[in-house]
C-alpha positions in Angstrom: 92.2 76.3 98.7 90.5 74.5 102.3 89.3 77.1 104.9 88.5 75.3 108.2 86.1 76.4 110.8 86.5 78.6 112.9 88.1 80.6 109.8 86.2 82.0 106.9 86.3 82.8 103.7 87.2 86.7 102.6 88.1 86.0 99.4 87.3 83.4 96.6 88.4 83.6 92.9 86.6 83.2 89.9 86.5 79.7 90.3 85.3 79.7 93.4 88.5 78.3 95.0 89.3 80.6 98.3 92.3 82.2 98.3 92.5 84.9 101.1 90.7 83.4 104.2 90.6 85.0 107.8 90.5 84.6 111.8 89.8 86.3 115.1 91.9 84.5 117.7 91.4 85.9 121.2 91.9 89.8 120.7 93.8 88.8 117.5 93.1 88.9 114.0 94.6 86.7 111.2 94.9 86.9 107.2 95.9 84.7 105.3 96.4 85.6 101.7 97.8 83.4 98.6 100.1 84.2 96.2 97.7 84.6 93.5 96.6 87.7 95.7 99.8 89.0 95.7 101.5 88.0 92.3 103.1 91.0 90.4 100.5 91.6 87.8 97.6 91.3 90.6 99.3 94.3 93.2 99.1 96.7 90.9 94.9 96.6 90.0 92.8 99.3 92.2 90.8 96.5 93.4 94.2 95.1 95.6 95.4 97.9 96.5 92.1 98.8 98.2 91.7 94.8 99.3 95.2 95.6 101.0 94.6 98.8 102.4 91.5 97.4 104.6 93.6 94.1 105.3 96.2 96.1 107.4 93.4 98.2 108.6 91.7 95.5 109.9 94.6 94.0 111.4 95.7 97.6 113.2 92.2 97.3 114.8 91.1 100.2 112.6 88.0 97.6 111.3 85.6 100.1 110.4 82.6 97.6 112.1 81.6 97.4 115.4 79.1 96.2 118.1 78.2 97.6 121.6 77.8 95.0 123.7 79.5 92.6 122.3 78.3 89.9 125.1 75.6 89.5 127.0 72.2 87.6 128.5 68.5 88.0 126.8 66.3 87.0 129.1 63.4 83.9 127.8 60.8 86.1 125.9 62.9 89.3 126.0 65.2 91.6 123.9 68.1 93.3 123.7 69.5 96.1 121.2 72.7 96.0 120.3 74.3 99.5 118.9 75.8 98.9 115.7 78.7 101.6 114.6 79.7 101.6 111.1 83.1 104.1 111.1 84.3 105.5 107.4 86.6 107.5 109.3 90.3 107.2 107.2 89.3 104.8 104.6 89.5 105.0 101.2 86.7 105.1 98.6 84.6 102.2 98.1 82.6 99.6 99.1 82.9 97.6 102.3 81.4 94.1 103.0 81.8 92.6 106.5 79.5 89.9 108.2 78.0 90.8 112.2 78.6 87.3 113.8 76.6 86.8 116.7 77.5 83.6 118.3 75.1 82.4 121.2 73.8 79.0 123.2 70.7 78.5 120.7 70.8 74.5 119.8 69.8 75.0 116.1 71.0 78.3 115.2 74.6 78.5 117.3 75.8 81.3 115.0 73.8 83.8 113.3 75.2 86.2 110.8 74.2 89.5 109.6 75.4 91.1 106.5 76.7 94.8 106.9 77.7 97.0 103.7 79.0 100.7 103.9 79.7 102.4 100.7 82.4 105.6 101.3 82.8 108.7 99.1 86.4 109.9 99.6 87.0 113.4 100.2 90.1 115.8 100.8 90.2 117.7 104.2 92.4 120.3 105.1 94.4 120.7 107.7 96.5 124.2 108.7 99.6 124.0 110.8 98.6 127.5 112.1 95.1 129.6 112.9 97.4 132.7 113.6 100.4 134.5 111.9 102.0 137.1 114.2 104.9 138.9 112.9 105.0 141.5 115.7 106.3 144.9 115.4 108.6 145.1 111.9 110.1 148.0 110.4 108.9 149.7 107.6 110.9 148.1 104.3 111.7 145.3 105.8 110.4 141.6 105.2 109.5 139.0 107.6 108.4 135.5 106.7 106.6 133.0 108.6 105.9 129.1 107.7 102.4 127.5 106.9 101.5 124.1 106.3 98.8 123.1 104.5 98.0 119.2 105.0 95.3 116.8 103.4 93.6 114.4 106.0 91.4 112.9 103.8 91.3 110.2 101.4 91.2 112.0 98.1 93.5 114.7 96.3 93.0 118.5 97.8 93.1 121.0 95.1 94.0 124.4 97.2 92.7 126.6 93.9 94.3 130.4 95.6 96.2 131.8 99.3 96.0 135.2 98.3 95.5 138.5 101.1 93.5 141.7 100.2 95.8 143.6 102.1 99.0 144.5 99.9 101.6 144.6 102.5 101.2 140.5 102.4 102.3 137.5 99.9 102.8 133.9 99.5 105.6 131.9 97.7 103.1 129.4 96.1 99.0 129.9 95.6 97.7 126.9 93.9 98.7 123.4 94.5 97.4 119.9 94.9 98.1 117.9 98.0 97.8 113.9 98.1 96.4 112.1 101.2 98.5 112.2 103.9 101.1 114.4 102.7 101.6 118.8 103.2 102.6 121.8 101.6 104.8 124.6 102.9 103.9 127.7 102.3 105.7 131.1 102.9 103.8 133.8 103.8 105.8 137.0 104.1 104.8 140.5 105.2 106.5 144.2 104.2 104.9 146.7 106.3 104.3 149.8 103.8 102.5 152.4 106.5 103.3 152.6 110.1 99.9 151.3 111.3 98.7 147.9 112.0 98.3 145.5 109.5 95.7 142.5 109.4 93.5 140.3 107.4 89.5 139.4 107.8 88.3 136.7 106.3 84.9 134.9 106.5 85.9 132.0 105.0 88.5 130.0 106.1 91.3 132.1 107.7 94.4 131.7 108.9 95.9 134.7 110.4 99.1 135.5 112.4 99.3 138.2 109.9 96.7 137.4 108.3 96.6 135.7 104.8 93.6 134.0 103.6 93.3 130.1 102.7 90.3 128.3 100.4 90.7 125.3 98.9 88.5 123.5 96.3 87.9 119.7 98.2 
């Protein structure tokens, strides 16, 4: 339950009695967790699972927190700004806490903290594997198919609500799914040429031709 300086505090329980505690050493970072964190009944909660998630965040270097320049000499009676990033870029919903440490040469105030709080709204983002479907030259009554992947890079659930094509001669295996973070769906899209001219697909919304079929999705 004893954090010593230069470590701090992350986590204290409802006592008040610190059980995850952490550490920058040299371009390092350090966690140290308890078992109460990570006890069988405690994994489970949303609250952990998030707590985890930004742990091995923070120790991949993906901290979402930054300063620019991170060193540097202010001048008797001057100033200096220092560009502060805050990056939501990958993370889950939720709110993030961090402290700004600024450690300097002042006698009575060595380190000075600053609070920082970013609160994230999760959102789906698709992804396609293709921007063009090209069959080429196919006879008439036969049936090509072609491979697209739909992929979510975001942090919430993407609900792709219809893949559908105005033009007949084109059709897909699946039109409505739901894709979780970090994962895809394959989707066939075939084509039967019905006439002996050329066959596309115009779309102003999202498109994804090499055919063409169309693609919107409900984020």
């Amino acid at each position: 339950y004893s954090v010593v300086s230069p470590a701090s505090v992350l986590i204290a329980d409802a006592s008040s009695r610190a059980n995850t505690a952490y550490s920058e050493v040299g371009s390092g970072r350090i966690v140290a967790m308890a078992d109460e964190l990570l006890s069988d009944p405690s994994v489970g909660t949303a609250d952990n699972r998030l707590f985890g998630n930004q742990v091995f965040d923070w120790l991949a270097c993906g901290w979402w927190l930054s300063a620019d320049p991170v060193e540097g000499t202010v001048a008797a009676g001057a100033t200096v700004d220092v560009s502060v990033t805050l990056d939501a870029g990958g993370l889950p919903g939720g709110d993030y806490f961090a402290d700004l440490v600024i450690a300097s040469n002042d006698p009575d105030e060595s380190v000075v903290v600053v609070p920082a709080h970013m609160q994230v709204t999760a959102a789906a983002d698709i992804a396609v594997s293709d921007t063009l479907l090209s069959y080429g030259s196919v006879f008439i009554g036969l049936t090509v198919s072609d491979t697209l992947v739909v992929s979510n890079e975001g942090t919430e659930p993407l609900a792709v609500s219809n893949i559908g094509s105005d033009e007949g001669d084109y059709w897909v295996d699946v039109s409505t799914f739901t894709v979780t973070p970090g994962e895809n769906q394959a989707v066939l899209v075939s084509f039967s040429p019905s006439g002996l001219d050329p066959r596309h697909v115009d779309d102003h919304k999202r498109r994804s031709r090499r055919g063409n079929t169309v693609c919107r999705s409900l984020g």
